[in-house]
C-alpha positions in Angstrom: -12.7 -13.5 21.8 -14.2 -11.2 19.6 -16.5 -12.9 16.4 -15.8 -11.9 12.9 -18.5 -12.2 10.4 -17.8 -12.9 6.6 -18.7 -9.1 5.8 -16.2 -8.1 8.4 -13.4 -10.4 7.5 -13.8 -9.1 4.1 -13.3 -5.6 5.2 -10.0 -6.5 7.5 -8.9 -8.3 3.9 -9.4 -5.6 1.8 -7.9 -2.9 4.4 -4.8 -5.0 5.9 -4.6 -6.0 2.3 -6.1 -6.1 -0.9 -9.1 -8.6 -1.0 -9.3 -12.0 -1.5 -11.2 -15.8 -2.4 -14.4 -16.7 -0.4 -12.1 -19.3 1.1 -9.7 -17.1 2.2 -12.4 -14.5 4.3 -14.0 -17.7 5.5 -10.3 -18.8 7.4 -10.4 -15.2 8.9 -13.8 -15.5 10.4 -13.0 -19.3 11.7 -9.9 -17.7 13.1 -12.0 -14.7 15.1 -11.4 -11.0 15.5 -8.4 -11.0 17.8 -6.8 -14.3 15.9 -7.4 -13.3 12.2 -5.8 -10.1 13.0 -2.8 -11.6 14.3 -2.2 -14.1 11.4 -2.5 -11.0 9.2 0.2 -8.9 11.3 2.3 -11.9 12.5 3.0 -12.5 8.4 6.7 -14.3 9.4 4.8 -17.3 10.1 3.0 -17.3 7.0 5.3 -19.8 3.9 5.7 -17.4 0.8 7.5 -20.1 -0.7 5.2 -20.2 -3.8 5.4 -15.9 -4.7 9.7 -16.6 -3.7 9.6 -19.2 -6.6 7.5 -17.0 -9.0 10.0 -13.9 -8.4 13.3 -16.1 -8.8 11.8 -17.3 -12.1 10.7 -14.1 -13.8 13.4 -11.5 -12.2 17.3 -11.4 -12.0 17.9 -8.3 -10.0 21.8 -9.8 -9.0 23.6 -7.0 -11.1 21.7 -3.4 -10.8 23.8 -2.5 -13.7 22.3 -4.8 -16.4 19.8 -2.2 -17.4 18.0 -4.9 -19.2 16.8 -6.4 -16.2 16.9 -4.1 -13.8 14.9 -0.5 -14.6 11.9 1.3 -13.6 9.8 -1.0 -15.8 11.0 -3.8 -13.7 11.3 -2.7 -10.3 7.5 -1.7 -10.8 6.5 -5.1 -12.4 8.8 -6.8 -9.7 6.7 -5.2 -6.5 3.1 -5.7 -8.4 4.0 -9.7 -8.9 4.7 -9.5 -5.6 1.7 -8.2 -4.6 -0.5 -10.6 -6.7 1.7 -13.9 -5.4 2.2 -13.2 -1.9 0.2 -14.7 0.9 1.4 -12.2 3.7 -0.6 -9.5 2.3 -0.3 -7.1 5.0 3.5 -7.5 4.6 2.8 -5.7 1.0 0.3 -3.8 2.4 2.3 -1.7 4.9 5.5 -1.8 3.0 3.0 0.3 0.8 2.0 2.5 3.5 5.4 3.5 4.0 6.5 4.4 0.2 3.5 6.9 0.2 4.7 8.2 4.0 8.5 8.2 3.2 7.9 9.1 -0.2 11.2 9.0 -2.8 11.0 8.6 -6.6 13.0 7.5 -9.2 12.3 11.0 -10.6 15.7 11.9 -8.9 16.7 8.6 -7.4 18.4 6.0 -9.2 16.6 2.4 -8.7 18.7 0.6 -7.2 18.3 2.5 -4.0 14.0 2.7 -4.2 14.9 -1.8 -4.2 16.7 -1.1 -1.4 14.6 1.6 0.3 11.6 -1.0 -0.7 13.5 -3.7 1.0 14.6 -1.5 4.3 10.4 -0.3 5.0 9.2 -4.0 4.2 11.7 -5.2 6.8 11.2 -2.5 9.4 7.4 -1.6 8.7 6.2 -2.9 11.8 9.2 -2.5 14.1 9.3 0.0 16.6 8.8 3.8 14.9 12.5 4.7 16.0 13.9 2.2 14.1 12.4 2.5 10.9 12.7 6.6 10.9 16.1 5.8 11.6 16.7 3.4 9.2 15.3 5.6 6.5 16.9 8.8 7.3 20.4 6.8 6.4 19.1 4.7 3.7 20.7 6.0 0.1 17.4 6.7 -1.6 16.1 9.3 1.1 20.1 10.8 1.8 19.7 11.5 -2.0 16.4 12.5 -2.4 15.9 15.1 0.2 19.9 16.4 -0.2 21.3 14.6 3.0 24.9 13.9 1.3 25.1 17.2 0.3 24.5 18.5 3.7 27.6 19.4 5.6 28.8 21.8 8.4 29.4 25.2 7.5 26.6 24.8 4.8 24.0 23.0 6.4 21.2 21.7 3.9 17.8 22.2 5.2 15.5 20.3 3.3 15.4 16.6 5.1 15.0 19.0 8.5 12.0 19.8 7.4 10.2 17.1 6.1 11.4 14.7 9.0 9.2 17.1 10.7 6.6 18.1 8.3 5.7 14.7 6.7 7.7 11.9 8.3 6.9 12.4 11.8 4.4 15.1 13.1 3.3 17.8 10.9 3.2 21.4 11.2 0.4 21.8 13.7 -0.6 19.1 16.2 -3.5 17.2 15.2 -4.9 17.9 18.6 -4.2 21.1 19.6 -3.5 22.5 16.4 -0.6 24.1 18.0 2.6 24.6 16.1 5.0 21.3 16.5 7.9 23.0 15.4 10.1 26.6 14.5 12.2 27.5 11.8 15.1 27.5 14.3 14.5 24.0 15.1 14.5 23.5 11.1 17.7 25.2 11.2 19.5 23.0 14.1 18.2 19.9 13.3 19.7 19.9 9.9 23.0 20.3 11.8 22.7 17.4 13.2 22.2 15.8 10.0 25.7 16.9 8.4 27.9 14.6 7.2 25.5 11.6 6.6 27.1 10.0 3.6 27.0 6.6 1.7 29.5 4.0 0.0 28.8 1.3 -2.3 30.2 -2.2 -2.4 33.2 -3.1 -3.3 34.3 -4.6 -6.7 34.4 -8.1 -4.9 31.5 -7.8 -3.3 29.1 -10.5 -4.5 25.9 -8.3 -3.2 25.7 -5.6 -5.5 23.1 -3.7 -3.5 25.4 -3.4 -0.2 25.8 0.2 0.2 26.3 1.4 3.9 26.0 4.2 5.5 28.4 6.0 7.5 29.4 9.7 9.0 32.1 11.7 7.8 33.7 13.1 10.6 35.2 16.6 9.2 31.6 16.9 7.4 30.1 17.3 10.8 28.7 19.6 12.8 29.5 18.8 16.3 28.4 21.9 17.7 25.7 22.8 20.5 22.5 23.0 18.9 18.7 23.4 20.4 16.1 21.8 19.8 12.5 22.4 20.9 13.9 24.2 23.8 16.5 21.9 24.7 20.7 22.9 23.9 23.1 19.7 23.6 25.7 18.2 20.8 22.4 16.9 19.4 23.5 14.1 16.6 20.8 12.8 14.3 20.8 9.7 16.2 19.2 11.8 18.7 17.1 13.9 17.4 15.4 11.0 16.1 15.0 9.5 19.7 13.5 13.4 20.1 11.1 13.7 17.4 9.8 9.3 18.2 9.0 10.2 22.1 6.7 13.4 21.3 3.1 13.0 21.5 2.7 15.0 18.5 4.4 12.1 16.7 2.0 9.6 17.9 -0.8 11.5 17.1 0.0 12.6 13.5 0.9 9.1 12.8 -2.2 8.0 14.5 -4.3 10.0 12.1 -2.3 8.8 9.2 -2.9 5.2 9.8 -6.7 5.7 10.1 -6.5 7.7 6.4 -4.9 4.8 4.9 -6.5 2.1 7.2 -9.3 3.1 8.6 -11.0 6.1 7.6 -10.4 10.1 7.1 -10.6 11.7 10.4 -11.7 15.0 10.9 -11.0 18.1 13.5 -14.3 16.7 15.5 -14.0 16.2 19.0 -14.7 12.8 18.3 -12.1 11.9 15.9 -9.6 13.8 18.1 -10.6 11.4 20.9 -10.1 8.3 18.8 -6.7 10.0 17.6 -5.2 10.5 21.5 -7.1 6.5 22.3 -4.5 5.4 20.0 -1.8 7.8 20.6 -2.0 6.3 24.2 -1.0 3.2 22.5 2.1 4.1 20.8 3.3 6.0 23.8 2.7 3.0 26.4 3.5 0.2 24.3 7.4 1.2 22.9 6.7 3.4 19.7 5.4 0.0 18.4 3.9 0.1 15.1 2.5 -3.9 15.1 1.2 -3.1 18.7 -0.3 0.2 16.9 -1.3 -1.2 14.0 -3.1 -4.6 16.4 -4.9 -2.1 18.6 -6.5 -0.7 15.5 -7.5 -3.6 13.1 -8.8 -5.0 16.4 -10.9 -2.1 17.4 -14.6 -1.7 17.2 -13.7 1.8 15.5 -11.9 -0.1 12.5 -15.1 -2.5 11.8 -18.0 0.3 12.5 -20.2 0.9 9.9 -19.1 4.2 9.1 -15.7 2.6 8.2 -16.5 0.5 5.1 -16.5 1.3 1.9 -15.3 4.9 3.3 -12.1 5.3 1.6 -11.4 5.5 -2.6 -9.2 2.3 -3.6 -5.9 2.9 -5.0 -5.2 2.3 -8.2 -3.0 -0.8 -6.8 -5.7 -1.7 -4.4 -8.3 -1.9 -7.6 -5.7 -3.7 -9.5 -4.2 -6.1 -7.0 -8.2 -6.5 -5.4 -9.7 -7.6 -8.7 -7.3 -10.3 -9.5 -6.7 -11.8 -5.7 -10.9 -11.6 -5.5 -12.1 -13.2 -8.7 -9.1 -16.0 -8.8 -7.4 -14.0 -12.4 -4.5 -15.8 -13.6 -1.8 -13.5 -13.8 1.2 -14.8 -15.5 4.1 -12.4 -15.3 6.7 -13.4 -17.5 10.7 -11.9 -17.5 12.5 -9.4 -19.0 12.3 -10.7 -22.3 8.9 -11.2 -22.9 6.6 -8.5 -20.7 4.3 -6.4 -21.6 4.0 -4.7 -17.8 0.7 -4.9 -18.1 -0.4 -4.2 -14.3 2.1 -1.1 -14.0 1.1 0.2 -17.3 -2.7 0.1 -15.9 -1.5 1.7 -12.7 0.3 4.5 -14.2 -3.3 5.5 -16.2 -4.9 5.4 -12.6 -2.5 7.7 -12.2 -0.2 5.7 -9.5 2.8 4.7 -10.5 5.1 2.6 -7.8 8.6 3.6 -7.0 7.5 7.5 -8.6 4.8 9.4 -6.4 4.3 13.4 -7.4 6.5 14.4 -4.7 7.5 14.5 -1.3 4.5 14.5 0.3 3.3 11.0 -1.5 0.0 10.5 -3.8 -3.1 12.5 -2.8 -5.1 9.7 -1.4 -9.0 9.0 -1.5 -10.9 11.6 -3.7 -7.1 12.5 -5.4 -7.7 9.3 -7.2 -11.2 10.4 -8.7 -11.9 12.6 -11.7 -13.7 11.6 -15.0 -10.6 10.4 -16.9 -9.8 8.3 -14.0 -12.8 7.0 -14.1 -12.7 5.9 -17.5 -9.4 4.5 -17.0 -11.0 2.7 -14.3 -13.5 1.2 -16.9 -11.4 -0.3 -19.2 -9.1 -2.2 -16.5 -12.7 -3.5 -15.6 -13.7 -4.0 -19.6 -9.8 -5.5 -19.8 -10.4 -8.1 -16.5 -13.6 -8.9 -18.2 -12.3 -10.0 -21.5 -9.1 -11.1 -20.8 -9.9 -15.3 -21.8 -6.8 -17.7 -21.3 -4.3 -18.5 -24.9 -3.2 -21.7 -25.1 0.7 -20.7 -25.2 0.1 -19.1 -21.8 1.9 -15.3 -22.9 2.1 -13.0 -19.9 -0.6 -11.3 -18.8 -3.9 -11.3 -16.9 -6.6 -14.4 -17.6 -10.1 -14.6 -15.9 -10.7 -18.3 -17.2 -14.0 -19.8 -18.1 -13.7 -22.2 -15.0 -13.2 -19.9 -12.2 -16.1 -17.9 -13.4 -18.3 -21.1 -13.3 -17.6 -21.6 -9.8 -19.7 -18.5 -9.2 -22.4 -18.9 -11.8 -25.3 -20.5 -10.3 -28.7 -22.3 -11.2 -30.5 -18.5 -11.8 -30.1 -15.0 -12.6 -30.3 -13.6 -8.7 -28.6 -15.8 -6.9 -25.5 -15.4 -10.1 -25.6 -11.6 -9.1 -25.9 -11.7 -5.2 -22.9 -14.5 -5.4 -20.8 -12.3 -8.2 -21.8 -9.2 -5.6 -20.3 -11.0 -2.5 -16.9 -12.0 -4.3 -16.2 -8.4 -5.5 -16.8 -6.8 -2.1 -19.5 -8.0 -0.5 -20.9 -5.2 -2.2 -24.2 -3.8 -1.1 -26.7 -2.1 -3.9 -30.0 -1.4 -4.2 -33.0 -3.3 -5.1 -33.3 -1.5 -8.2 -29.6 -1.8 -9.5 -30.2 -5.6 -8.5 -32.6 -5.8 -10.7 -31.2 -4.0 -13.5 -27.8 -6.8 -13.2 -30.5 -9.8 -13.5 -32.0 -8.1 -16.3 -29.1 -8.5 -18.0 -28.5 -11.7 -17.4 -31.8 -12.7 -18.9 -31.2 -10.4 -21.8 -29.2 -11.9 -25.3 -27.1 -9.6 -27.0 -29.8 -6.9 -28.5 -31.3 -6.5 -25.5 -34.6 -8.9 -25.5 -35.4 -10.9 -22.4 -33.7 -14.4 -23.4 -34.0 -16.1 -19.5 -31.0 -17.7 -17.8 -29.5 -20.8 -18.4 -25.9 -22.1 -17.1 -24.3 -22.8 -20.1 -21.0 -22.0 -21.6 -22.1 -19.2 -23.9 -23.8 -17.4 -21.0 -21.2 -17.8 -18.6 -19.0 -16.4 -21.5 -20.8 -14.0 -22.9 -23.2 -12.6 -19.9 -21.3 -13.2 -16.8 -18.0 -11.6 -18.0 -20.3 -8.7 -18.9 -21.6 -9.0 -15.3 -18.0 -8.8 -14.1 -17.6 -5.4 -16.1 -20.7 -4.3 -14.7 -20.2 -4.8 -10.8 -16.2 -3.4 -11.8 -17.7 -0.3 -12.9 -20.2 0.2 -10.4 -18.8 3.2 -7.4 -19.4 0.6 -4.9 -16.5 -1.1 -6.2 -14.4 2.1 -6.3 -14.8 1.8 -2.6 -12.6 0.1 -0.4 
């Protein structure tokens, strides 16, 4: 069994979800490469009792027609408490994955089916690739999104054709070969195979508001010959999903698409193609799995090289999420009466809001999240984190208390900055920028040395500025 050292748990943490406590890296590396991996992906075992509680006492999503309750505002504040609460973090983690692969938006489609879309790729994320695909071609939010219900024989609607093949399953050109994975005749026929893909709702007696099923309408469907890649049957879309799962060109695109998010960007080297067809090899021997994909890569010595940390930009809900889970924040989320949405509103200025990406083809990750108002957004969650001090009536909102930053003060100014350093990443920075953070410590508020001492006004005054300092710092942009 492979060791894990802290630095290394606290990449797998940050990738397979979005940071943590010291205490919770140190489990991993007690657990071991192969083990801590597991308990990550193997999330069923984990008790979520405590985020479960949390939910049922700040949301009431029973009737998706009480607008008070139930709206984009909530649906976005429901998934981000979620995120901050839960401890199967990978669960979250993937389930995000898929909203940026599969991506709908509330743009066009009404929020009660992105809850249920949410629901369908946090249940299926790690299931076998079939299912899921299959699962979200029928699910309302994608049928309306992409015009499936309006796609019937006679008058076959083309769009969901192509981006099942474009985005949701193997791109243009192969990420090999480069060759071309598909025609515009295969657009064309696979979109008959589509027609008559409907949805009904529940029924007025129905006590689960959200139970819409899908079904086929018969007289809505084509059930003539069609080819595809080459190949002439009745094809249903049942089976053109079966198709599109088994081709290498599949595993390969979604092999490089797990690395982007994951891992690392790859590039056309010969290289990074080799890693791509190592784990291509994977999906096609082991099923279409996506745990026994997803195990093979957190587990590999590609995932923890050097050259894969700190390589990718952090999401605006990674920096979010990341900061809070690693410093200990307080995050009180309130209900529908009193919330101020305060993580989706920060989000949104990152320029990522949940449940609404641009468009089809998802948010523009890594260097899409960088320009210099972004940046300065990214600032003042850092200055907000940083000043955010408990109330005494508790209101909702984020609190970094004076206790939990005591925990990490210690007796002098370096060892405060290598210990403040090693909870926000471990982050690795220069001598010089080292020196510059304890010079701050032993400065008072105009500037002139003043030494270190571990009192309350310090730990008040200088270590939440350290906290905006290391937040602001493009090593913590990194993920």
């Amino acid at each position: 069994m492979a060791s894990l050292t802290y630095d290394e748990a606290a990449h797998l943490l940050r990738r397979a979800g979005f940071g943590g406590s010291p205490g919770e890296i140190d489990d991993l590396v007690v657990r071991g490469r192969e083990a801590a991996v597991d308990y990550l992906i193997n999330h069923q075992q984990i008790d979520n009792s405590e985020m479960e509680n949390v939910l049922a006492q700040s949301f009431d999503f029973s009737n998706p027609d009480d607008f008070t309750r139930f709206n984009r505002g909530e649906i976005e504040r429901w998934w981000l408490t979620r995120m901050v609460f839960t401890r199967r973090q990978f669960e979250e983690k993937m389930t995000l994955f898929w909203h940026n692969f599969f991506a709908t938006a509330t743009n066009k489609v009404p929020e009660v089916f992105m809850i249920i879309q949410n629901r369908t790729l946090r249940q299926y994320s790690l299931d076998r690739f079939d299912t899921l695909l299959l699962k979200v071609a029928q699910d309302p939010a994608m049928l309306i999104w992409l015009d499936g219900i309006s796609n019937v024989r006679g008058a076959p609607n083309e769009n969901f054709s192509r981006e099942l093949q474009e985005l949701f399953s193997m791109g243009i050109f192969d990420a090999v070969t480069g060759q071309a994975n598909y025609t515009e005749q295969d657009v064309k026929e696979i979109a008959r195979a589509f027609t008559g893909w409907k949805f009904f709702g529940p029924s007025r007696q129905d006590p689960d508001r959200f139970n819409y099923r899908f079904f086929i309408n018969g007289p809505e469907h084509d059930n003539g010959l069609k080819t595809v890649y080459g190949q002439t049957a009745n094809f249903s879309g049942e089976d053109v999903v079966a198709i599109i799962s088994n081709r290498r060109a599949t595993a390969r695109f979604l092999v490089k698409k797990f690395f982007d998010f994951f891992v690392r960007p790859l590039n056309a080297t010969s290289e990074d193609r080799a890693i791509i067809e190592q784990f291509a090899d994977v999906y096609m021997n082991r099923n279409h799995s996506i745990r026994e994909l997803a195990r093979a890569i957190f587990t590999s010595d590609e995932f923890f090289s050097e050259r894969a940390r700190f390589s990718i930009v952090k999401q605006p809900v990674e920096l979010i999420i990341g900061a809070i889970r690693m410093l200990g924040v307080n995050f009180v989320p309130g209900n529908f009466r009193n919330n101020p949405n305060i993580l989706a509103l920060v989000s949104i200025l990152l320029g990522q809001e949940l449940f609404n990406p641009p468009d089809v083809a998802g948010w523009n990750l890594n260097l899409g999240w960088i320009n210099t108002g972004m940046m300065l957004n990214r600032y003042t969650w850092a200055d907000l984190i940083a000043i955010s001090r408990p109330a005494r009536d508790n209101p909702p909102g984020v609190y970094l208390s004076h206790e939990q930053l005591r925990k990490y003060t210690k007796g002098n100014s370096k060892k405060t900055v290598k210990k403040f350093l090693s909870v926000l990443g471990p982050l690795k920075v220069d001598s010089d920028t080292q020196k510059k953070l304890r010079e701050y410590l032993e400065s008072d508020e105009k500037g002139n040395p003043a030494g270190f001492e571990r009192d309350d006004r310090t730990i008040d005054r200088k270590v939440r500025g350290l906290v905006h300092l290391l937040m602001c710092l493009s090593e913590f942009q990194l993920n």
